[in-house]
C-alpha positions in Angstrom: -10.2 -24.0 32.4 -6.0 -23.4 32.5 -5.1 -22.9 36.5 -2.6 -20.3 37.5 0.5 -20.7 39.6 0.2 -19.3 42.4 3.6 -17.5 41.5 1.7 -16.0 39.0 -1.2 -14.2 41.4 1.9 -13.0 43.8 2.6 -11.4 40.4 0.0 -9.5 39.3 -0.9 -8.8 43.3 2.2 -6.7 43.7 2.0 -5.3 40.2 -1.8 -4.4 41.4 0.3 -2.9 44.6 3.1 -0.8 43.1 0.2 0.7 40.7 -1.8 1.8 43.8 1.1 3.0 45.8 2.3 5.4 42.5 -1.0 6.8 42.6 -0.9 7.6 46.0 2.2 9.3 46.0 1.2 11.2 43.0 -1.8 12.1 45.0 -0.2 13.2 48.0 2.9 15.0 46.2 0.5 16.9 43.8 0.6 20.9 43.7 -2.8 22.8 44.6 -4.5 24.0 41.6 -4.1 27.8 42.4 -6.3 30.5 40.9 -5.8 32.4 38.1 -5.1 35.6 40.2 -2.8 33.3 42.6 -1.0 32.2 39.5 -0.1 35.3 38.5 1.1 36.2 41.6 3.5 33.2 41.3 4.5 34.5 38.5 5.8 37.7 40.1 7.8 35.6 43.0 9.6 33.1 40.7 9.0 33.7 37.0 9.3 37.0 36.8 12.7 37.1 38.2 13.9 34.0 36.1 12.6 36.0 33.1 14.4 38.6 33.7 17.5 37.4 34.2 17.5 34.2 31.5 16.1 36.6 28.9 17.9 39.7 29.5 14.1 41.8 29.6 13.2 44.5 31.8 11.0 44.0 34.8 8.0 46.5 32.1 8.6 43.3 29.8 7.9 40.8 32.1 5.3 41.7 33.5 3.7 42.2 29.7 4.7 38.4 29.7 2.5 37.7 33.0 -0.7 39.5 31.6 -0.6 37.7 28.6 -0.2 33.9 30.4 -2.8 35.3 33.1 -5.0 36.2 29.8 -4.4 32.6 28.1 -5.6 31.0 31.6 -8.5 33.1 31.7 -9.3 32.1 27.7 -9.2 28.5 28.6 -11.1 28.2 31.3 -13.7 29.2 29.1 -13.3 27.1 26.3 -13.0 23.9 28.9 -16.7 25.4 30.2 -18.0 25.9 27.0 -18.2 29.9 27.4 -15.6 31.4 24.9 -17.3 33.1 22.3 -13.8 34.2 20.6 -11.6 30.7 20.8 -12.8 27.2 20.3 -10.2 25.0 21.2 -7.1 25.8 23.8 -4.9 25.5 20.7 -6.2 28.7 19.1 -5.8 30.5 22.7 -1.8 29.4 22.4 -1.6 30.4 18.9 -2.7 34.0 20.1 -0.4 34.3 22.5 2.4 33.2 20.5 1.2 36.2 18.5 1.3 38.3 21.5 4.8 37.3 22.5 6.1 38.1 18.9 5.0 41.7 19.8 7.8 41.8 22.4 10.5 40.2 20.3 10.1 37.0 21.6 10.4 34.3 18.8 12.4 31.4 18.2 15.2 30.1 20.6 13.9 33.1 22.8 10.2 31.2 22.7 11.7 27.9 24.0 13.9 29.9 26.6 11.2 31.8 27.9 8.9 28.5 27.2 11.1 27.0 29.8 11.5 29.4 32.3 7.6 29.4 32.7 7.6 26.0 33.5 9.5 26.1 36.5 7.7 25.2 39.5 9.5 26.4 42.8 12.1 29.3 43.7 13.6 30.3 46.6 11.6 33.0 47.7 8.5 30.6 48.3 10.4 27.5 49.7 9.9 27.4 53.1 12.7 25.6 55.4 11.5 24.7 59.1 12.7 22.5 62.0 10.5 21.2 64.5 13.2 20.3 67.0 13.2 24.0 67.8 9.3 23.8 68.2 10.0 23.5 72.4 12.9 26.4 72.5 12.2 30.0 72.7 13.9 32.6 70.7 16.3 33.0 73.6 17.5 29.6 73.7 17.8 29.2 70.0 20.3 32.1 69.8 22.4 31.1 72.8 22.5 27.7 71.3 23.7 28.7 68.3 26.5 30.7 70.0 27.6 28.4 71.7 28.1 25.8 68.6 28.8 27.8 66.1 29.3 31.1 66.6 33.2 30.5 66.1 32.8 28.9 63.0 30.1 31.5 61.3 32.9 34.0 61.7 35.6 31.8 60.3 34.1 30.2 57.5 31.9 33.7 56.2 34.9 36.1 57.6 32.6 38.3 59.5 33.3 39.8 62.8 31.9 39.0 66.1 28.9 41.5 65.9 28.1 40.3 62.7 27.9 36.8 63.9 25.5 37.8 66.6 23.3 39.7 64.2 22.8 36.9 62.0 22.2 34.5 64.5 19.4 36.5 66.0 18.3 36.5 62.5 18.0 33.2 62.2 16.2 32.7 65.2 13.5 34.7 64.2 13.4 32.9 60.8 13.2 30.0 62.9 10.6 30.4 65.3 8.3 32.5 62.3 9.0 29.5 59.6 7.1 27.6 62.2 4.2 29.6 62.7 3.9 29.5 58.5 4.4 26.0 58.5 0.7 25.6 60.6 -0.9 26.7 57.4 -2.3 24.3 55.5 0.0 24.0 52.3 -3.1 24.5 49.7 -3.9 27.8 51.2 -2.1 30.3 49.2 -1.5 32.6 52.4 1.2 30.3 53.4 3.2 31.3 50.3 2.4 34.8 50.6 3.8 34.7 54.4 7.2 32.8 53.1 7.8 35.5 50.7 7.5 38.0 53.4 9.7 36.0 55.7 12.3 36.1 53.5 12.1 39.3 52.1 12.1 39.9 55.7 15.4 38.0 56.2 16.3 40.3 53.5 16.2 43.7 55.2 17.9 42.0 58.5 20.8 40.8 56.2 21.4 44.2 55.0 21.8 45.7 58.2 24.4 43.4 58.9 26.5 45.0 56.3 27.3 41.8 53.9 28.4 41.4 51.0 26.3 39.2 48.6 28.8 36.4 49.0 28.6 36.4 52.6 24.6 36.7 53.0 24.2 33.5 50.4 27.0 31.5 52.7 25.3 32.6 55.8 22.1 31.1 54.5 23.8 28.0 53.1 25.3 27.8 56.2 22.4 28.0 58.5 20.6 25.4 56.0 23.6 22.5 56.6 24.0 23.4 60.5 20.9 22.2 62.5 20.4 22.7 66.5 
């Protein structure tokens, strides 16, 4: 019987070890299979917009485009359980729906646009930014820490005045200290995306009582993102 070096076992061992770690990170980076329903709701949070604004439709449009994609899911569920008395294979549900889009003028380079625009995963307005070095500081501390590094250089980089400055860093406490309490729910529970979108839309209405203009409320954010406590 042939002998193997023992170069050869080190080898296949750390092939054998690269393999397991991929799978593991796979496991652990992996999105949580949502619901049909919670899908769809997705769908209104970051496709929708994209939609929108990469396909030049109206919001009526859109949302056509969500009921169809919430209707295919629905369709192939039911073929994968053996239940679908209309569609055999998921193929035949995608041919449908190709039908479907070609009702609202969507064909062609429009189908791979819009193709593409339902495969993004993520948007803004359910990424949730937290620090936990601001787990052990109260509102109150947050804000006059924040004043006192970089109150000066909010107003000079975003040319706001003083009171502006002071707004927005009380509303980015309360981001703060709120992204925090989100960030205790577990990430496969749906509520968790549900309360980011309300944080922010939340960040929203406190942004627009700071009277800014929309280049001054996206540098604010960017700049609260790149200075840390």
């Amino acid at each position: 019987m042939k002998l193997f070096s023992i170069a050869f076992y080190k080898t296949i061992f750390a092939s054998l070890l690269l393999v397991s770690i991929s799978q593991t990170t796979h496991a652990q980076i992996s999105a949580p299979k949502w619901s049909p329903e919670e899908q769809l709701e997705l769908f209104g949070y970051c496709n929708k917009p994209a939609l929108i604004s990469g396909l030049s439709i109206s919001a009526e449009t859109a949302d056509k485009i969500g009921t169809i994609n919430y209707w295919a899911t629905l369709q192939k569920q039911k073929v994968e359980a053996g239940t679908n008395d209309t569609f055999a294979t998921a193929g035949e549900v995608n041919q449908e729906v190709i039908k479907k889009y070609k009702n609202l003028s969507i064909t062609g380079s429009r189908l791979e646009t819009l193709n593409n625009l339902l495969n993004i995963s993520g948007c803004p307005l359910i990424t949730l930014s937290f620090n936990h070095a601001h787990d052990s500081l109260t509102r109150a501390q947050i804000v006059l820490a924040y004043k006192s590094k970089y109150r000066k250089m909010l107003i000079d980089q975003i040319g706001i005045n003083g009171r502006q400055a002071d707004m927005l860093i009380d509303a980015e406490a309360w981001k703060q200290k709120e992204a925090l309490v989100i960030a205790a729910i577990p990430e496969n529970d749906f509520n968790r995306i549900r309360k980011t979108v309300g944080l922010h839309n939340e960040l929203d209405r406190k942004y627009k009582m700071i009277d800014l203009t929309d280049q001054q409320k996206e540098a604010a954010k960017n700049f609260f993102l790149q200075h840390q406590l």
